[in-house]
C-alpha positions as CSV (number, residue, x, y, z in Angstrom):
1,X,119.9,141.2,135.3
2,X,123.9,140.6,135.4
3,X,123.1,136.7,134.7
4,X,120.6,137.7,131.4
5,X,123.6,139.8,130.1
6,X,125.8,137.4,130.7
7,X,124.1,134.3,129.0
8,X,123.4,137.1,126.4
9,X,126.8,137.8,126.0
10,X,128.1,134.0,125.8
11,X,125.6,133.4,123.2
12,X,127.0,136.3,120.8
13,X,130.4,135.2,122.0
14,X,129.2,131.7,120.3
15,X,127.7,132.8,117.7
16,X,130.6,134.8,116.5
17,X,133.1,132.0,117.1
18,X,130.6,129.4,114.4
19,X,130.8,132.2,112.0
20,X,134.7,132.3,112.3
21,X,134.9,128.8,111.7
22,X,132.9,128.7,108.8
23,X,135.0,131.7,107.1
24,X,137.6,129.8,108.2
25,X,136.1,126.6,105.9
26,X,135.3,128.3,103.4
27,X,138.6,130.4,103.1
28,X,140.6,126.9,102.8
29,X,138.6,125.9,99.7
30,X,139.1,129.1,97.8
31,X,142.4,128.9,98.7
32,X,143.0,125.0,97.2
33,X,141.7,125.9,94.0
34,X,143.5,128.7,93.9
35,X,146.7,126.8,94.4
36,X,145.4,124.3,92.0
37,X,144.9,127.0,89.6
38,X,148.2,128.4,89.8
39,X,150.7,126.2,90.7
40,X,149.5,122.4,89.6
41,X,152.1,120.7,87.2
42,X,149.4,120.9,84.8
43,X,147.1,123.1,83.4
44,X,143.3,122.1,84.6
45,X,139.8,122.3,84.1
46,X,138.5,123.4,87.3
47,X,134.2,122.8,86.7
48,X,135.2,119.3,86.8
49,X,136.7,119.5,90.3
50,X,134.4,122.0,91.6
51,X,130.7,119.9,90.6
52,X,132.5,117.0,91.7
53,X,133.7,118.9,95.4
54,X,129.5,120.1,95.1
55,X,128.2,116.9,94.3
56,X,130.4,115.0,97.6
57,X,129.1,117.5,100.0
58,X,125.3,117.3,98.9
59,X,125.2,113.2,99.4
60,X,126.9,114.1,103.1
61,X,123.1,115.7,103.5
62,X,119.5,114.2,103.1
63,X,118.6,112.0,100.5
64,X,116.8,114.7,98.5
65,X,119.1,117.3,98.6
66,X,121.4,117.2,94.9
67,X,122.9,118.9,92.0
68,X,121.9,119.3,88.6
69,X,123.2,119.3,85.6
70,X,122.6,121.8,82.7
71,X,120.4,119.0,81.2
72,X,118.5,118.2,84.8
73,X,118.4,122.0,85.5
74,X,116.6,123.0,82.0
75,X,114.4,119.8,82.0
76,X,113.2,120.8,85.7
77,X,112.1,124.4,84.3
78,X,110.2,122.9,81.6
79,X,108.3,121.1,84.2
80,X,107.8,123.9,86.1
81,X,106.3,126.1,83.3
82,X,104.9,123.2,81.8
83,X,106.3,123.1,78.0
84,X,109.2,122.3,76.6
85,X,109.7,123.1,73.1
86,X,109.6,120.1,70.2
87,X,107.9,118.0,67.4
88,X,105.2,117.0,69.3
89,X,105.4,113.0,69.0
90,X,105.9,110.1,71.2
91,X,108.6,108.2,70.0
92,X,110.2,104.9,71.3
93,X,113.3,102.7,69.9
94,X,112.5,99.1,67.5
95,X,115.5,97.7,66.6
96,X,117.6,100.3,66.8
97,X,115.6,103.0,65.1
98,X,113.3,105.8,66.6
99,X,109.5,105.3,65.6
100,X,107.1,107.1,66.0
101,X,104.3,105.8,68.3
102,X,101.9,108.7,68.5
103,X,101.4,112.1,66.9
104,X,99.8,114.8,69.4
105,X,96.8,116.2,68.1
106,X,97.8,120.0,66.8
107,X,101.6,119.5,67.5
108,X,104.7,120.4,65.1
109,X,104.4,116.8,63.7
110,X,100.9,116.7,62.9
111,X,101.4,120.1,60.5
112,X,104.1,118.6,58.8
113,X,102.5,115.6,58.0
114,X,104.4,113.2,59.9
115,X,102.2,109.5,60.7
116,X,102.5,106.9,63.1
117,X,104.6,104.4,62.6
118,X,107.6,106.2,61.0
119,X,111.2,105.9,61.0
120,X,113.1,109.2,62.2
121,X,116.3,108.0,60.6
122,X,118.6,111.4,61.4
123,X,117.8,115.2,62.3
124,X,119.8,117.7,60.7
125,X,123.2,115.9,60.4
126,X,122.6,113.9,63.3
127,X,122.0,110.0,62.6
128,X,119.5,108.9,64.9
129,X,119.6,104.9,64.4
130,X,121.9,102.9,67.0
131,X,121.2,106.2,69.8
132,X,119.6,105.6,72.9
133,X,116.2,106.7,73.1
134,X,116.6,109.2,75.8
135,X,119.5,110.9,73.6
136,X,117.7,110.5,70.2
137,X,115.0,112.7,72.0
138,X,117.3,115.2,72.8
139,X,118.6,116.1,69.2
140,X,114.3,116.0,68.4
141,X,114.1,119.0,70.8
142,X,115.3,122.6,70.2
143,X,114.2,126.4,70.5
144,X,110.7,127.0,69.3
145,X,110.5,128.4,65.9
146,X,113.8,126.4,64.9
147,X,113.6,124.1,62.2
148,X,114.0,119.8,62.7
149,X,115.1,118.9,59.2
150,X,114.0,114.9,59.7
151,X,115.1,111.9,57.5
152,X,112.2,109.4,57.9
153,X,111.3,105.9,56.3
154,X,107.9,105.5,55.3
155,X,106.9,102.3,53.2
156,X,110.4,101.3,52.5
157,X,111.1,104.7,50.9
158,X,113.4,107.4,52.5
159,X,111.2,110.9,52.3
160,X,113.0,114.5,54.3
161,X,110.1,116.1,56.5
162,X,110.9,119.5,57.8
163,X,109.0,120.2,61.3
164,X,109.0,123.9,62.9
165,X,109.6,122.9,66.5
166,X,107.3,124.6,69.0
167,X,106.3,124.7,72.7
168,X,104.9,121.7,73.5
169,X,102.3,121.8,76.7
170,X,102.8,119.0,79.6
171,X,100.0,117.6,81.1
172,X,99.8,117.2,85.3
173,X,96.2,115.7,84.5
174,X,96.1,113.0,81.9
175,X,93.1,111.2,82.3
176,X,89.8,111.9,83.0
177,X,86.2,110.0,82.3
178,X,83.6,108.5,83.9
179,X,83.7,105.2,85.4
180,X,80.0,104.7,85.4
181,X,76.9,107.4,85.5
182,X,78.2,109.0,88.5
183,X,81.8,108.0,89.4
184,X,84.4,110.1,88.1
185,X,87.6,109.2,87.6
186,X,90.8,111.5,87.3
187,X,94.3,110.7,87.3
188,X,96.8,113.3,88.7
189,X,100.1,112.2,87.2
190,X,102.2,114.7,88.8
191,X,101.8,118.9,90.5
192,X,105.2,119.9,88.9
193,X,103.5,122.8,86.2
194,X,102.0,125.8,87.9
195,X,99.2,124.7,85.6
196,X,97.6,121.8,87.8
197,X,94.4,122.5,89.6
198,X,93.4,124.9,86.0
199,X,94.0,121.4,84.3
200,X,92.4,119.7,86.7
201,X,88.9,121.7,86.5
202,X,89.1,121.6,82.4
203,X,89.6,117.9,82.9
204,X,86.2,117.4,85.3
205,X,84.0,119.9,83.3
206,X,82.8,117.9,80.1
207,X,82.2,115.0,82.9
208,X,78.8,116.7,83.9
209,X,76.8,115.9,86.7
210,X,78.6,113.4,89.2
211,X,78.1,112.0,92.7
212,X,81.4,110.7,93.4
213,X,84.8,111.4,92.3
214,X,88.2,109.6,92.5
215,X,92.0,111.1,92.0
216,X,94.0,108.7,91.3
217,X,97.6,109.6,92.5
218,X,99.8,106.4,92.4
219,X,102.9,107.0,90.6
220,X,102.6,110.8,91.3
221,X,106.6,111.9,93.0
222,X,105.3,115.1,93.3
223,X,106.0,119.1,92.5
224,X,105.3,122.4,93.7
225,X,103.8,123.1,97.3
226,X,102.0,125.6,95.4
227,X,99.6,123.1,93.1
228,X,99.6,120.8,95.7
229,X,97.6,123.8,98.4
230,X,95.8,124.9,95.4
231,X,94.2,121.9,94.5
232,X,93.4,121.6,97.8
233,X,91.3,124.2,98.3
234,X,89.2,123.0,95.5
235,X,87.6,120.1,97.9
236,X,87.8,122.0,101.3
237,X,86.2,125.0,103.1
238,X,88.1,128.1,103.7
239,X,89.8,128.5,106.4
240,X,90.6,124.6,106.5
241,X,94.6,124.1,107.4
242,X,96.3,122.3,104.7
243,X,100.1,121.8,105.5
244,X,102.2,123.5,107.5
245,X,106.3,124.1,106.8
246,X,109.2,124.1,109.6
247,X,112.4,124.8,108.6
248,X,115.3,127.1,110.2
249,X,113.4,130.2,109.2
250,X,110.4,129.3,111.5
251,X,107.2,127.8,110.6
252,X,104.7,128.8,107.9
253,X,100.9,127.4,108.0
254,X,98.6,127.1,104.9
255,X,94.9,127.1,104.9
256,X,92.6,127.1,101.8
257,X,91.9,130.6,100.8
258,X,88.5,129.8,99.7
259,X,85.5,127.4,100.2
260,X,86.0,124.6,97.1
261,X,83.5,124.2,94.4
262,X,83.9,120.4,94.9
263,X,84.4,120.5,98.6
264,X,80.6,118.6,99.4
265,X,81.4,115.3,97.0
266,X,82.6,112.4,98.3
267,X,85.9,111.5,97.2
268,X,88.9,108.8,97.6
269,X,92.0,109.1,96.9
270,X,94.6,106.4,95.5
271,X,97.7,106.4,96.7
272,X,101.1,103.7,96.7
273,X,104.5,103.8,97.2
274,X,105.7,106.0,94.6
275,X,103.2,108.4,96.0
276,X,105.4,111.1,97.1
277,X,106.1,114.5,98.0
278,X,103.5,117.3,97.0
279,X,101.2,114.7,96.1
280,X,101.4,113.0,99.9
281,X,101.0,117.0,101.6
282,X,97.1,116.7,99.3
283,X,96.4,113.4,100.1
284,X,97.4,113.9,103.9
285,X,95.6,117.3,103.7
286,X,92.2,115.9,102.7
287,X,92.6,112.5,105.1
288,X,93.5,115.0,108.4
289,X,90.3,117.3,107.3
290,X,87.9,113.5,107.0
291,X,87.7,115.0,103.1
292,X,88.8,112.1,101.6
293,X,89.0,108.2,101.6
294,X,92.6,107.0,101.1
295,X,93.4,103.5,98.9
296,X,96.0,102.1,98.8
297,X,99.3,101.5,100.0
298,X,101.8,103.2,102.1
299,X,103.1,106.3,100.3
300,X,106.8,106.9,100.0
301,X,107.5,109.5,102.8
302,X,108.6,112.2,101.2
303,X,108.3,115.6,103.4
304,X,111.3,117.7,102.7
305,X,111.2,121.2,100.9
306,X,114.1,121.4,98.0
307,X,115.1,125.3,97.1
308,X,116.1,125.8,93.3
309,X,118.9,127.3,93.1
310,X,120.7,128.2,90.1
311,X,124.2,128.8,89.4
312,X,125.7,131.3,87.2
313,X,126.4,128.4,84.4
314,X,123.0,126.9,84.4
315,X,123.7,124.0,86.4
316,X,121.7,124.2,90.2
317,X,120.9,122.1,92.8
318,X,118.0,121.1,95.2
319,X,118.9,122.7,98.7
320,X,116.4,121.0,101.5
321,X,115.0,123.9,103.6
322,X,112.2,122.9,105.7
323,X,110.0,120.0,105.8
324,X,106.3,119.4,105.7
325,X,103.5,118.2,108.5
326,X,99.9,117.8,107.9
327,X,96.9,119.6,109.8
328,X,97.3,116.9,112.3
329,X,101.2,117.1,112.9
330,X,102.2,114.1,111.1
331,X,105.6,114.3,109.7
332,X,105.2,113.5,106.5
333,X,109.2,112.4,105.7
334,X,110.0,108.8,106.6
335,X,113.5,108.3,108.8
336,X,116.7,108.5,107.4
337,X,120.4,109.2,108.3
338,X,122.3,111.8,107.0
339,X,124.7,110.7,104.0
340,X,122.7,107.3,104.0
341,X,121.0,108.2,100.4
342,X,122.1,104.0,99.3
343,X,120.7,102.9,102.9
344,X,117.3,105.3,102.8
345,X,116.7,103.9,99.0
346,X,117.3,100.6,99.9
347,X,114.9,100.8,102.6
348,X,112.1,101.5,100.7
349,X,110.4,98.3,99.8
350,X,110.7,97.3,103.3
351,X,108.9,100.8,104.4
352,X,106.2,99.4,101.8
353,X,106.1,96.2,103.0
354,X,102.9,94.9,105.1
355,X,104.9,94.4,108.1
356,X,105.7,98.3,108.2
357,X,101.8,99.0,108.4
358,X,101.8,97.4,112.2
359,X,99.7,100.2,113.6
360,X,100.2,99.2,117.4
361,X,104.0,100.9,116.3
362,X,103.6,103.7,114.8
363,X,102.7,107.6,116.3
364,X,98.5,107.9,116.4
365,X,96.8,111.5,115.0
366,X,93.5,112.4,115.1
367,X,92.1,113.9,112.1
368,X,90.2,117.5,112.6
369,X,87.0,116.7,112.1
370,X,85.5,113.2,113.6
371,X,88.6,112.5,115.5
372,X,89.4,109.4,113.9
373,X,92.8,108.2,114.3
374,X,95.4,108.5,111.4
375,X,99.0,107.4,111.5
376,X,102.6,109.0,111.5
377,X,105.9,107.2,111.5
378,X,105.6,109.0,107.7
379,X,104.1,108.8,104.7
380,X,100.5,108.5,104.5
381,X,98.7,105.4,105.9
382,X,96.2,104.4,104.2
383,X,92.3,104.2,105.5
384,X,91.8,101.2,103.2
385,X,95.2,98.7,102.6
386,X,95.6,97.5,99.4
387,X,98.2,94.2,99.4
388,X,100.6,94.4,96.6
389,X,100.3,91.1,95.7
390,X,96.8,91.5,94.5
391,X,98.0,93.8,92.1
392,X,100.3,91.3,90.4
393,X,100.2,90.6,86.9
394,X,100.4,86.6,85.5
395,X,103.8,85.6,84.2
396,X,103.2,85.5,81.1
397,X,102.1,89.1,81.3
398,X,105.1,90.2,83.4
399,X,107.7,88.5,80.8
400,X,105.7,90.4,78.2
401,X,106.3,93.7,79.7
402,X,109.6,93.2,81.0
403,X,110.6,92.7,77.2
404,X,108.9,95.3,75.7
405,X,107.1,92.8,73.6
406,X,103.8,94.7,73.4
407,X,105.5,98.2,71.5
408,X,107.2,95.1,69.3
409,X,103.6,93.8,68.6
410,X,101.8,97.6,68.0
411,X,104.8,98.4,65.5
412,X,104.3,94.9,63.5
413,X,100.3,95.7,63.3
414,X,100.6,99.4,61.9
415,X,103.3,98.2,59.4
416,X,100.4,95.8,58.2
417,X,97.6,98.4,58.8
418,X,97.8,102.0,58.1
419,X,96.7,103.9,61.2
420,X,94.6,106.1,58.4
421,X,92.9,102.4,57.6
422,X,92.7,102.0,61.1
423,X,90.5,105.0,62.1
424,X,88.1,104.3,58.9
425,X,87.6,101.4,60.4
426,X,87.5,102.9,64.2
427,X,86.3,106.2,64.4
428,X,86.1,106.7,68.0
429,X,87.4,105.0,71.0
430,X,83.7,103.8,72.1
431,X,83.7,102.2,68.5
432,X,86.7,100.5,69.1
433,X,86.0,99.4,72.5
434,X,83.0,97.9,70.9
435,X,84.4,95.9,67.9
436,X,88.0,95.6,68.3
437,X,89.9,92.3,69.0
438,X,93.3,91.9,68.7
439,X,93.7,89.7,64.9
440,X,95.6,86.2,65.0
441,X,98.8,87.5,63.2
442,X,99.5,89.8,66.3
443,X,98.6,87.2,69.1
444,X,101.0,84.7,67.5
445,X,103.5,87.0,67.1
446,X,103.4,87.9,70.8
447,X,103.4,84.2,71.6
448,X,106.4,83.9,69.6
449,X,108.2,86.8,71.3
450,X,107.6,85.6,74.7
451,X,108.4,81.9,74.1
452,X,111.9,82.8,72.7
453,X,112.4,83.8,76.7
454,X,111.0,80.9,78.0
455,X,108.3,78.4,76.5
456,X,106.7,77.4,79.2
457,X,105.0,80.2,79.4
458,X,103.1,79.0,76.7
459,X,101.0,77.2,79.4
460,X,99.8,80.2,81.1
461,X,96.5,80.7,79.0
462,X,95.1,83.1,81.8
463,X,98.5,85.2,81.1
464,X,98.0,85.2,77.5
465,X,94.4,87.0,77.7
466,X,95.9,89.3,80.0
467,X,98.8,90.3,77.5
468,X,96.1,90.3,75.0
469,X,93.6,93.3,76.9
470,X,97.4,95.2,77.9
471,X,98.5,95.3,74.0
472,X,94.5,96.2,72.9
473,X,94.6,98.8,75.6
474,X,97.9,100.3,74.9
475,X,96.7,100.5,71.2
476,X,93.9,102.6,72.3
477,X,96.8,105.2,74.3
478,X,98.8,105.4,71.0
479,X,96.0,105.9,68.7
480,X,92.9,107.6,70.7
481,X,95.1,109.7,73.5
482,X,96.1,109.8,76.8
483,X,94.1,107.8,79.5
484,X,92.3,105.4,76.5
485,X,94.5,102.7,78.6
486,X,93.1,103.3,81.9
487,X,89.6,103.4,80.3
488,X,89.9,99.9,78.8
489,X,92.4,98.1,81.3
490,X,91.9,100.0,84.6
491,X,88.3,99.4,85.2
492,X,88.7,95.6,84.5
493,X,91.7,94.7,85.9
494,X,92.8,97.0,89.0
495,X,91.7,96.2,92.0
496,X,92.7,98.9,93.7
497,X,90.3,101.0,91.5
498,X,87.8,98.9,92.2
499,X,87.5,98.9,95.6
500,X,87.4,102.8,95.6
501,X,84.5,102.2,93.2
502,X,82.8,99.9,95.0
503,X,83.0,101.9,98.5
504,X,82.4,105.6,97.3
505,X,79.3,104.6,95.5
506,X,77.9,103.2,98.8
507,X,77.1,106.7,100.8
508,X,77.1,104.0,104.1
509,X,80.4,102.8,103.5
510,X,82.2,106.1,103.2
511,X,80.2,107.5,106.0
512,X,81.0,104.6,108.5
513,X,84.7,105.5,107.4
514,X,85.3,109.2,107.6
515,X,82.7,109.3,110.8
516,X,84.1,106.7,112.5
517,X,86.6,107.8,115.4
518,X,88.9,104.5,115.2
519,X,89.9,102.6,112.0
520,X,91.0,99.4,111.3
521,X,93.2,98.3,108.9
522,X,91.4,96.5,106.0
523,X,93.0,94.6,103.3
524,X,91.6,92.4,100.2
């Protein structure tokens, strides 16, 4: 008993001593700035010096952990409650000047009359042209109800458009149709609005009667814990464990709350490197529970909690509290060393590379269900490996992109072609998937574009038709909505998609998967 209180007592006796020392920090801060404050030769600003001091000790921590500016802080709420308040267009910069690319259906701009293709030449007293687009978007943006007195060019001729600026939804689900008569296909762009798994069952409702479904979340970094457990539950039984948290104030499980209205159809998920955080807990969720198929490629490994915090002048920072495993104890977060941020960024295409998907190295799971193996070492390994390389676009393609030749192309053809002209013409997106062909006036113009970087590209005549189905699907986006690309370009061209296609149709194939207690690693 004299031993217990003794170890009892040398542990308070520690614990006291750490506290000390961390006054004892903390004390020596205050008092620099307070001796900055007072006695420096010069009068100073101290926010500077103090989000600089913040800043330095944050990259001495884990990559994810960081501050925020006012501009970062607000943007990240907007997320969160998915709106942010504006005109309502796309815009992007052509020669210097904003245009406008697309007009959302029921937005500001729409009311006010503003057209695709137009010149936002100032806001206000604000000149526009020569601004980087990023900044140019900011002066577009303001409190809803507030007015955006615009200077545009239409035709040649200079005409002033007031807009009433007003919230303007963000979508976490921005595509969904059917692949064929019973595939469904929904992309998942990111879980950072409360709003996710409601958009998510609007989205799959006018799809009707399906046998098979595919979420498509490659490019996805993420969002709230929240969406990500809640969108869970609508493919798993209740009582299934989801993700559990272990951080410094213990550990906290999650299991669906409910048995999911889609939690009996067969379902792959596709996943890549910038896969990441809330969107590898769902996808690791569903692979641990033998609920899903994964396709892809390694996801990025990001399994560390961030706190919000805000400070008194609207500035905050991402505080890492706890980190995430999956129902089978994988930790989701990949290695990294403390203050390494450069080092653990650098790393990452070698973490995607094919060498880092050597099985026989990395920590073996087994999955809740069949007992299949899965595989830690973080991120989520995939059940079917999709090689980046097959993925890669032709040259001429890639130069194409690279120099945003095909905005330069869309801008030339609805200079030439009203976009009111256009939809006479094209009422609907199946009527222009139907009839549509990119005319001679903008191929040669793209062939012009691209050859000023380097003529030999000329050559590449598989490249050219390539570039030619990228600009005729990305004139579908701009003029039909979101996810008219992936309708046109996705189902022909990405093989990762079709793969998933090809092996959730076939009830054998995802049965000799998801029942199968070892898997091998696959690759096309």
């Amino acid at each position: 008993m004299r031993r217990i209180a003794t170890i009892l007592l040398g542990m308070m006796c520690c614990w006291v001593a750490q506290a000390q020392q961390h006054n004892q920090q903390l004390e020596k801060l205050n008092y620099t700035y307070n001796y900055l404050q007072n006695n420096y030769i010069e009068e100073i600003d101290l926010e500077p010096l103090v989000t600089e001091a913040i800043k330095a000790t944050l990259k001495q921590l884990d990559p994810h952990t960081s501050y925020l500016t006012r501009q970062e802080m607000s943007q990240m709420l907007n997320s969160i409650n998915g709106e942010f308040s504006g005109i309502g267009a796309n815009v992007a910069i052509h020669n210097d000047t904003l245009i406008i690319t697309r007009i959302l259906p029921t937005s500001p701009s729409e009311a006010a009359g503003l057209r695709k293709n137009d010149r936002i030449l100032s806001v206000g007293n604000t000149t526009l042209v020569g601004l980087e687009r990023k900044c140019a978007v900011e002066h577009l943006r303001g409190p809803k109800g507030s007015v955006a007195s615009l200077v545009i060019l239409r035709g040649g001729q200079e005409q002033h458009v007031d807009v009433i600026r007003n919230d303007i939804p963000t979508k976490s689900v921005d595509v969904a149709y059917m692949l064929n008569d019973s595939v469904a296909y929904i992309r998942v762009d990111s879980f950072l609005s409360r709003t996710t798994t409601e958009e998510f069952k609007e989205a799959v409702k006018p799809l009707g009667d399906m046998q098979a479904m595919i979420i498509d979340l490659r490019g996805n970094s993420g969002g709230l814990l929240t969406s990500a457990i809640k969108l869970s539950e609508l493919f798993l039984e209740r009582g299934d464990a989801i993700v559990s948290t272990e951080g410094r104030k213990g550990t906290t499980r999650y299991q669906s709350s409910r048995s999911g209205e889609y939690r009996d159809i067969p379902l792959a998920i596709l996943v890549d490197e910038s896969t990441a955080s809330a969107s590898e807990v769902f996808a690791g969720a569903l692979q641990d529970q033998d609920r899903a198929i994964i396709i892809g490629r390694r996801t990025f490994g990001k399994g560390l909690i961030q706190k919000l915090v805000k400070f008194k002048d609207d500035t905050g920072a991402r505080i890492t509290i706890a980190r995430y495993k999956t129902p089978s104890g994988r930790i989701i977060q990949r290695p990294y060393r403390l203050g390494e941020t450069d080092e653990y960024n650098a790393n990452r295409e070698r973490y995607n590379h094919p060498d880092s998907m050597l099985l026989d190295s990395l920590p073996r799971y087994s999955t809740l269900r069949s007992n299949r193996t899965v595989y830690g070492g973080g991120g989520i390994t995939p059940d079917i490996y999709i090689a980046k390389d097959s993925l890669a676009a032709k040259p001429f393609t890639r130069a194409m992109v690279k120099s945003h030749i095909v905005q330069k192309v869309i801008i030339e053809l609805f200079d030439r072609i009203a976009i009111d002209e256009f939809i006479a013409r094209y009422p609907t997106l199946s009527d222009y998937t139907a009839t549509f062909t990119l005319d001679n006036s903008s191929r040669e113009l793209m062939k012009s574009l691209v050859a000023t970087k380097d003529e030999t590209l000329l050559d590449d005549s598989e490249g050219i038709a390539e570039s030619i189905r990228v600009i005729e699907a990305q004139i579908a986006e701009e003029v039909y909505g979101v996810g008219s690309y992936y309708y046109i370009y996705g189902r022909e061209r990405d093989n990762t998609l079709k793969r998933a296609i090809d092996i959730i149709s076939s009830p054998s194939s995802v049965a000799d998967i998801l029942d199968s207690a070892e898997i091998a690693e696959k690759k096309i």
